[in-house]
C-alpha positions, 0 to 999 in steps of 0.5 A, a space after each residue: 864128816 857127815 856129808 863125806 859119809 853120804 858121798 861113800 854111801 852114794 857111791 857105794 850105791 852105784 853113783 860115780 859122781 854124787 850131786 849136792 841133791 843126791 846127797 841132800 837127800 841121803 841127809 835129808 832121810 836121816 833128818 839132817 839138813 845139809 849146809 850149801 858151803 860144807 856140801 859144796 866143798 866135799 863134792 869139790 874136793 872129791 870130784 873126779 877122784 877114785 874113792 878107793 885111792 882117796 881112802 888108801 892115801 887117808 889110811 897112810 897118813 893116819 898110819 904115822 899119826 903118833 898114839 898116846 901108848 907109843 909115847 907113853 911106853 918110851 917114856 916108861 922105859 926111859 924112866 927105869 925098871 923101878 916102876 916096873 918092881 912095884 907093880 907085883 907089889 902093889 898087886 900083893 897088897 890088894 884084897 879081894 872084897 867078899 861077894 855077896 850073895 844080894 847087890 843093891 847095885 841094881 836097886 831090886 830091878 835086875 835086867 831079866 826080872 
């Protein structure tokens, strides 16, 4: 990820085609050594590309990645509206806790003392 990262940034500084040196040195300025192999392939794998449309066709494809919450929704649905009856309920239950004037949370340090 990381040398795909100084590729966008060398190319969003004006340079069409960054070389491996070019982006070595974006790495090398935040003290991160670059890996021949892994730099060799990002630059392959995106020479001659426009990286507007490269980044149009990622945004697609992480589009229709299934997320946890659409599963877990559909499945809560499915499972009936019993769950849903004991929420109230178990809401009513809860106390609130009495609020203390000190808290020893901070142990006696506070943030802006």
């Amino acid at each position: 990820m990381r040398y795909v990262a100084a590729y966008l940034l060398a190319a969003l500084g004006g340079n069409s085609s960054p070389s491996a040196s070019d982006i070595k040195k974006i790495l090398g300025s935040v003290g991160v050594e670059a890996e021949d192999e892994r730099l060799n392939k990002v630059i392959s794998e995106l020479k001659g590309k426009n990286l507007e449309e490269v980044l149009a066709e990622g945004a697609e494809k992480l589009a229709s990645v299934p997320s946890g919450g659409a599963v877990a929704s559909g499945g809560a649905a499915a499972a009936g509206g019993g769950a849903a009856d004991a929420a109230p309920a178990a809401e009513e239950k809860k106390k609130p806790e009495p609020e203390s004037d000190e808290s020893d949370d901070d142990m006696g340090f506070g943030l802006f003392d």
